[in-house]
C-alpha positions in Angstrom: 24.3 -14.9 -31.8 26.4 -14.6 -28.8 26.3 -12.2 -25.9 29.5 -11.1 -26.8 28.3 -10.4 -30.0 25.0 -8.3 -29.4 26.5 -5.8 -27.8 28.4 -4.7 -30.8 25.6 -5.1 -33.0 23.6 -2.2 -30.8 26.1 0.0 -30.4 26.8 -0.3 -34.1 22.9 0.0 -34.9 23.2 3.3 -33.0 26.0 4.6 -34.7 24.7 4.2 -37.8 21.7 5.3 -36.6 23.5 8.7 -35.4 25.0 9.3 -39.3 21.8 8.5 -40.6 20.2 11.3 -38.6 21.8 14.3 -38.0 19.0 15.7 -35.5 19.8 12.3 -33.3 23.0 13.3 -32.6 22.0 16.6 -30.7 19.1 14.9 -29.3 21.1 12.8 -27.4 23.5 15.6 -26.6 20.6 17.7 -25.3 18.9 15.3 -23.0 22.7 14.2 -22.2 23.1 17.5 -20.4 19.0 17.7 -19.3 19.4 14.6 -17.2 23.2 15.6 -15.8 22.0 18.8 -14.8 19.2 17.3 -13.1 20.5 14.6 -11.2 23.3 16.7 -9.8 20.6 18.4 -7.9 18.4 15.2 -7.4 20.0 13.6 -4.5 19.8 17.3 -3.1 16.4 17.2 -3.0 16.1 13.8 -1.6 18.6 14.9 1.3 16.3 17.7 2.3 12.9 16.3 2.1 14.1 13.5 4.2 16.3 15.4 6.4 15.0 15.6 10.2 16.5 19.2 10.1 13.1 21.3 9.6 15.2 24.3 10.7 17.0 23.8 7.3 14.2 23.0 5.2 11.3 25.8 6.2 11.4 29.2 7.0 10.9 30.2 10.5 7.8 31.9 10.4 6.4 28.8 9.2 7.5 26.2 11.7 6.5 29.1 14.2 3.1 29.2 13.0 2.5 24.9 12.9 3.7 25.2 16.3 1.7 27.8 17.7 -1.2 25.3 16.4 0.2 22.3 18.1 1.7 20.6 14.5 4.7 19.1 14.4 5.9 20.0 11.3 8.9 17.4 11.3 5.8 14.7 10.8 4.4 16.4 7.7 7.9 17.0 5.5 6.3 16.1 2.6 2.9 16.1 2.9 3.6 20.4 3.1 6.2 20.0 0.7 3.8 18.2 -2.1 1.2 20.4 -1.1 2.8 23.5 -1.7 4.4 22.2 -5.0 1.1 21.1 -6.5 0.0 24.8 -5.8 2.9 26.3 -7.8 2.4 24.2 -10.4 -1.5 25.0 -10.5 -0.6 28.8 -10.6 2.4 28.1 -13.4 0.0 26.2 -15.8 -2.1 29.2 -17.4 2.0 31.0 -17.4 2.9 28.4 -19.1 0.1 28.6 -21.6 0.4 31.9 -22.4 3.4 31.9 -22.9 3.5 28.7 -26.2 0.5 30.8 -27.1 1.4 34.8 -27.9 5.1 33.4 -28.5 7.0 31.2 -31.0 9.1 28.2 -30.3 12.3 30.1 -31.0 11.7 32.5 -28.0 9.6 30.3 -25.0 12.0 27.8 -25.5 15.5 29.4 -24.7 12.6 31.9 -22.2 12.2 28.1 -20.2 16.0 27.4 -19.7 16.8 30.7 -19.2 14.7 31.3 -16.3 15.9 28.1 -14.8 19.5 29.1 -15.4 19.1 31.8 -13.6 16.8 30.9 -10.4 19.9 28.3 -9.9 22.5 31.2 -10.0 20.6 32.4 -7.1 20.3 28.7 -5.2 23.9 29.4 -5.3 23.9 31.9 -3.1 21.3 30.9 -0.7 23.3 27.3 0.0 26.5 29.3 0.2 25.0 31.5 3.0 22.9 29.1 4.6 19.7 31.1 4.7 17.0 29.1 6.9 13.9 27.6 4.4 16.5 27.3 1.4 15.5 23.6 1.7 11.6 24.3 0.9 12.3 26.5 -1.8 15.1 24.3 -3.3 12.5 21.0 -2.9 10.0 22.9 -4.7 12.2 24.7 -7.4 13.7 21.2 -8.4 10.5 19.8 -8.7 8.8 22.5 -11.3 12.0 22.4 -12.9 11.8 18.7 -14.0 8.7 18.6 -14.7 8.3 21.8 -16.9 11.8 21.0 -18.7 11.5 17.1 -19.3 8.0 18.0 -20.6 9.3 20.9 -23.0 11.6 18.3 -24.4 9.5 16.0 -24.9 7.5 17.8 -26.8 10.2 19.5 -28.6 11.2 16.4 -30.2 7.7 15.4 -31.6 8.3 18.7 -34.0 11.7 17.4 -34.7 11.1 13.1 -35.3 8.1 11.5 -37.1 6.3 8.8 -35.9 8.7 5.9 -37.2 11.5 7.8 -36.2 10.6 7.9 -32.9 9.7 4.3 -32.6 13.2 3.9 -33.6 15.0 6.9 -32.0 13.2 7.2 -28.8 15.0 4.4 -27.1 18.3 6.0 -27.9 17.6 9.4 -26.9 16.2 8.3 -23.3 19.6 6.0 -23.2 21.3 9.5 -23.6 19.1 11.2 -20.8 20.1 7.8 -18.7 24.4 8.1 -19.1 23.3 11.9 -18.0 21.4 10.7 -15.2 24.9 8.2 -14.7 26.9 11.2 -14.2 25.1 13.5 -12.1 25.0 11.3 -9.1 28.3 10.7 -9.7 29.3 13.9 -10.0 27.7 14.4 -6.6 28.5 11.6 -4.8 32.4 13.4 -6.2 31.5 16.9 -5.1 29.3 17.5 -2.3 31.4 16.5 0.4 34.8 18.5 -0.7 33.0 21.4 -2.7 29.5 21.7 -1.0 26.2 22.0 -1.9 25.8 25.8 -3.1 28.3 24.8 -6.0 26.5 22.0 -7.1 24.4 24.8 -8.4 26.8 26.1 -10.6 27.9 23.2 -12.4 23.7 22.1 -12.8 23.4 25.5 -14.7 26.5 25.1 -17.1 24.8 21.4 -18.3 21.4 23.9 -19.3 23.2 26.3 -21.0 24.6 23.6 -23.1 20.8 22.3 -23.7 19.9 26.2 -25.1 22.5 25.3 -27.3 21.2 22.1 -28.2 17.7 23.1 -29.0 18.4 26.3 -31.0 20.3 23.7 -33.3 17.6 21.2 -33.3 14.9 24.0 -34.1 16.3 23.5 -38.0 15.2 20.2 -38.4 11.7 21.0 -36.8 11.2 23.9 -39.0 12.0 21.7 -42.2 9.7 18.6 -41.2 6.8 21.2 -40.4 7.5 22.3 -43.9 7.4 18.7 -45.7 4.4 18.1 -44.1 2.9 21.1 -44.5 1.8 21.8 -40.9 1.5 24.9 -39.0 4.9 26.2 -38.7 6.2 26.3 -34.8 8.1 29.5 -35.6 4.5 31.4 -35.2 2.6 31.4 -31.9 0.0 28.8 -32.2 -2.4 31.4 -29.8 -5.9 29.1 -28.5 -6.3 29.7 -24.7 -3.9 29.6 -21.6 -5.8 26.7 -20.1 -6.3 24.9 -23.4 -4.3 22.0 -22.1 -6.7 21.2 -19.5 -9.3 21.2 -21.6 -8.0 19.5 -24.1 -7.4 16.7 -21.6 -10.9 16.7 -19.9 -12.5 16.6 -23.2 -10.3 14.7 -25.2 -10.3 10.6 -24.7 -7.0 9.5 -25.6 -5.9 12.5 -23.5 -8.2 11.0 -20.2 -6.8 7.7 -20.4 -2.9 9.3 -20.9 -3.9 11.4 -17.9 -5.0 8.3 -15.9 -2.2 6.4 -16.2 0.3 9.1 -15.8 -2.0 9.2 -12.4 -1.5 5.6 -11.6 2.0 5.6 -12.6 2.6 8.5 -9.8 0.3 6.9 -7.3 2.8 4.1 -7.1 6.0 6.4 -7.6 4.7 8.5 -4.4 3.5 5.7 -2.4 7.0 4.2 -2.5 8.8 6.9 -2.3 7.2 7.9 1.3 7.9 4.9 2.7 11.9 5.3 1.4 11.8 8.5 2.8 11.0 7.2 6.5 13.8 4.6 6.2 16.1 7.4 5.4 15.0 9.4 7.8 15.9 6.8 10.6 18.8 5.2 9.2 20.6 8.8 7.9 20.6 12.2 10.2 23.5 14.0 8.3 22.2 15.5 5.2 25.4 14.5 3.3 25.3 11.0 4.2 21.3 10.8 3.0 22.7 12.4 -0.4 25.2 9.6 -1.4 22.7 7.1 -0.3 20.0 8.6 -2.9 23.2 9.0 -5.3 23.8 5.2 -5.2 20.2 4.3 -5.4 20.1 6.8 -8.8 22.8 5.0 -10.1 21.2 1.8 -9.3 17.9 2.8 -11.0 19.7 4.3 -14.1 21.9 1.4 -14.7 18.7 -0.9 -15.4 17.4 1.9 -17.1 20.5 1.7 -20.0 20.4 -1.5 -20.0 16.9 -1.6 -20.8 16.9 1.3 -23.4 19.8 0.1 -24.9 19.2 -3.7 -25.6 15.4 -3.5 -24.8 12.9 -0.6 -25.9 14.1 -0.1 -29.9 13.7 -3.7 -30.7 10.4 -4.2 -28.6 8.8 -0.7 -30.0 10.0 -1.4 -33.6 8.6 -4.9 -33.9 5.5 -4.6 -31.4 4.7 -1.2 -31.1 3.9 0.9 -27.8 1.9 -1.9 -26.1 4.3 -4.0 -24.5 6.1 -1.0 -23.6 2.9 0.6 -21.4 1.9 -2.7 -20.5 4.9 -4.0 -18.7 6.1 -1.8 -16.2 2.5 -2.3 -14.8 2.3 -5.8 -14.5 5.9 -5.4 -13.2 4.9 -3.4 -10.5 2.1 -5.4 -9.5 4.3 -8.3 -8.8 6.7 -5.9 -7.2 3.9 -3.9 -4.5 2.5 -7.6 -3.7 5.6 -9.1 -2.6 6.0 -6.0 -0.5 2.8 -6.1 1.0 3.6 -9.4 2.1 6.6 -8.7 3.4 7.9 -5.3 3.6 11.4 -5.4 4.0 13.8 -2.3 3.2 16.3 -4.3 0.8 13.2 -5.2 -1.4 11.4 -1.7 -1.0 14.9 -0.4 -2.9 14.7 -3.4 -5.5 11.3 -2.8 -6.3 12.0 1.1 -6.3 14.8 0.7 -8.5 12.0 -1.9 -10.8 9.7 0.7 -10.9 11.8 4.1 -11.4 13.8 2.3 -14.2 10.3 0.6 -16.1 9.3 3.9 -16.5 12.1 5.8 -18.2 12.8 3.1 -20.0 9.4 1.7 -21.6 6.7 3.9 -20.4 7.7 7.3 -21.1 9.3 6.7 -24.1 6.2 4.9 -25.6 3.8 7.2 -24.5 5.5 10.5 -25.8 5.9 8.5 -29.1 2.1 9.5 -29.4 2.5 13.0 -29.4 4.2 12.4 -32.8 0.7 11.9 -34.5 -1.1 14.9 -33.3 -1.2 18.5 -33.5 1.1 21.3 -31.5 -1.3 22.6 -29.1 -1.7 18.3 -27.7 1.9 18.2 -27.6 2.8 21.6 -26.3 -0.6 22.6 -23.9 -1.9 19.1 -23.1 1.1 17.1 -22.5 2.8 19.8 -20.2 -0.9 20.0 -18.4 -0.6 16.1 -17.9 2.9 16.3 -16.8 3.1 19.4 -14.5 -0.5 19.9 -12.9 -1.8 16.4 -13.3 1.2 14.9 -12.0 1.5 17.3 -9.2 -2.2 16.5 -8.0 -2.0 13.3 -8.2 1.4 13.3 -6.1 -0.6 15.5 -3.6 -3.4 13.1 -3.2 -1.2 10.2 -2.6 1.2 11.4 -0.6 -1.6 12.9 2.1 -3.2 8.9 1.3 0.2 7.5 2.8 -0.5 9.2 6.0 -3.3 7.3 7.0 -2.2 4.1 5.3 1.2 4.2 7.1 -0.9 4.2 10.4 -1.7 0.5 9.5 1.4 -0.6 8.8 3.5 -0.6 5.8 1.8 -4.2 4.4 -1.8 -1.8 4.0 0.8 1.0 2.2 1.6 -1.6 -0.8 -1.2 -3.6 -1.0 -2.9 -0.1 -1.8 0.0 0.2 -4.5 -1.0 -2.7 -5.9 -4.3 -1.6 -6.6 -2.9 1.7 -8.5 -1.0 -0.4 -10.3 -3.5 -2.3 -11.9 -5.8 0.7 -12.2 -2.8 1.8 -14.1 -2.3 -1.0 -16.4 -6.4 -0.7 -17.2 -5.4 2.9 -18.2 -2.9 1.7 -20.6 -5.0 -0.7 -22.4 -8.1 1.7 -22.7 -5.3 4.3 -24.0 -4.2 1.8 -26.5 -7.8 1.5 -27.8 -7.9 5.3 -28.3 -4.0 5.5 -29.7 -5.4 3.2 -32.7 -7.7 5.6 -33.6 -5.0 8.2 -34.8 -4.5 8.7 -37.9 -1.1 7.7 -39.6 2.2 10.2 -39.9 0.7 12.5 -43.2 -2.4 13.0 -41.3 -1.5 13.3 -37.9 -1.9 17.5 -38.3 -5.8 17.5 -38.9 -7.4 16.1 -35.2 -5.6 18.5 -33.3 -4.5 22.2 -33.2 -2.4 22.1 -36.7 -5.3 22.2 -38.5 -6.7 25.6 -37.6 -3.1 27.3 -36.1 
């Protein structure tokens, strides 16, 4: 077969795919408008945690009270910014557990969206009046907000796909988060400069309310799968504690090792990401300018990413299973931080970002949420938004305060650390693997976890 003929043959695979499955078609629409609403607001973020403009970023009280103390807060942007982030999230967690516990899917779901909906109404009018610290709060809003939404859909779909379908689906659907995640940044790189910031907020929140849309749809087909299989029925509260997630995670093994790699997977991400963030910092002081660079480097990372999910991840998780897909981006990243640490030049820290950012959308999220398809509610709903809110946070916490001291070395110490991560986190993956075998198949993937006794 010819080049020229594969393409064709995957776009036709997913438009059949898309007729065959009715709930496919608004699972791509939904993460679609996820992703664009996101990555509108992405580069924002970037802008202001790299911006040299503390004035802009924190409150005035606060840079008053680092500099009564002899701290420059310019030098510790993100370290306070992580720090502060991680705490949120920490108080959020039990919030977010009671909440999937006293109420059904039908109400915290549309509750999720709707809050962020309307905290970004109200971004709109601190951008539009430039209040001082409207950068902080923005960096840390943004943050929660991805995390708690990207983790509500993920588990969303595990009610709505089996097992096999998401083998074969899940490819699709992150393709359809990564043509959103194509037209934010473009829609920034469009806007910013002749609209402004504040009204980037505005067109972020019309993409969610479309996603409310989306998921009140998509909550038929969950509610008739959890029939055939005779599961507890999301449409009840599935009650259990606030902090069940946790643990759930500290108790459970296949949860530790998920935990651990999502760990190792951030250690890298952060470690990286620093180091971007002080070549910004030098290279960009206005705050639009640093926005269409991180714009261009999205687009950069998401191109790969398609390309990947599109011609890539169905095939290799169809035929192979979730192996290859956690055991790539690891070895991939290895390579990567070792070539770095040998020498660290800025062209290759943005090839290797770009590597890393798009291994993980395309392979190793998608293969590891394709787990969450064989256990029960209370794994997919408390668990997996403990490992990807307060986990993640804490481990972006720890290694962003780690940079510190490495940077002091020299950037060379910075990724050779990386590289270590990186093949803590591809030992992660493997002992994860062990456990993942242990599952039982699709019919009785309800009796190990919380399905059982809801």
């Amino acid at each position: 077969m010819t080049p020229a003929d594969t393409a064709p043959s995957r776009l036709g695979r997913l438009r059949s795919a898309m007729s065959e499955s009715p709930p496919l078609v608004w699972a791509f629409v939904y993460f679609f408008c996820l992703l664009s609403g996101y990555y509108v607001l992405r580069p924002v973020r970037e802008a202001m945690g790299a911006s040299a403009d503390v004035e802009a970023i924190f409150p005035p009280a606060m840079i008053g009270f680092f500099a009564e103390r002899g701290i420059a807060l310019r030098e510790f942007t993100l370290q306070v910014l992580f720090t502060c982030t991680f705490l949120i999230m920490l108080a959020l967690q039990p919030v977010y557990g009671w909440l999937v516990s006293r109420f059904p899917r039908r109400v915290f779901l549309p509750v999720v969206y709707g809050f962020f909906i309307a905290t970004l109404l109200g971004f709109y009018v601190l951008f539009d009046s430039g209040v001082p610290g409207r950068g902080m709060a923005f960096f840390l809003w943004i943050t929660v907000f991805n995390l708690f939404a990207v983790a509500v859909f993920w588990s969303f779909m595990a009610d709505v796909f089996s097992n096999a379908e998401a083998r074969a689906y899940y490819g699709y659907i992150g393709a359809a988060g990564t043509l959103g995640a194509f037209l934010g940044p473009i829609l920034t790189r469009s806007l910013v400069e002749r609209v402004g910031i504040a009204n980037l907020m505005l067109v972020s929140a019309g993409f969610l309310a479309m996603c409310v849309v989306c998921l009140l749809r998509l909550r038929l087909w969950a509610v008739a799968r959890e029939q055939a299989r005779g599961v507890a029925s999301g449409e009840v509260p599935m009650g259990g504690e606030v902090l069940a997630g946790l643990k759930l995670v500290l108790r459970e093994p296949l949860l530790r090792w998920m935990a651990l790699m999502v760990v190792g997977g951030v250690g890298v991400g952060t470690l990286l990401y620093n180091e971007q963030a002080a070549i910004v910092r030098r290279a960009y002081s206005d705050p639009a300018a640093a926005t269409a660079f991180y714009a261009t480097l999205d687009l950069a990372v998401n191109a790969l990413t398609l390309v990947v999910q599109l011609l890539v991840t169905r095939g290799l998780m169809s035929r192979f299973g979730i192996a290859p897909a956690l055991l790539i981006p690891g070895c991939a990243i290895i390579v990567g931080f070792s070539v770095l640490a040998a020498s660290p030049l800025p062209l290759i820290v943005a090839v290797v970002q770009v590597v890393t950012r798009a291994s993980e959308f395309s392979l190793a999220k998608p293969a590891r949420e394709t787990i969450y398809t064989r256990v029960g509610r209370e794994w997919r709903y408390k668990a997996g938004a403990a490992i990807d809110t307060v986990i993640y946070r804490g481990a972006d916490l720890s290694f962003v305060w780690l940079h510190k001291p490495l940077s002091l070395i020299g950037s060379s110490a910075v990724f050779g650390a990386g590289a270590l991560v990186a093949a803590a986190m591809t030992f992660s993956a493997l002992r994860l693997l062990r456990q993942e075998k242990k599952l039982p198949d699709e019919r009785g993937a309800a009796v190990p976890a919380a399905d059982a006794a809801a």
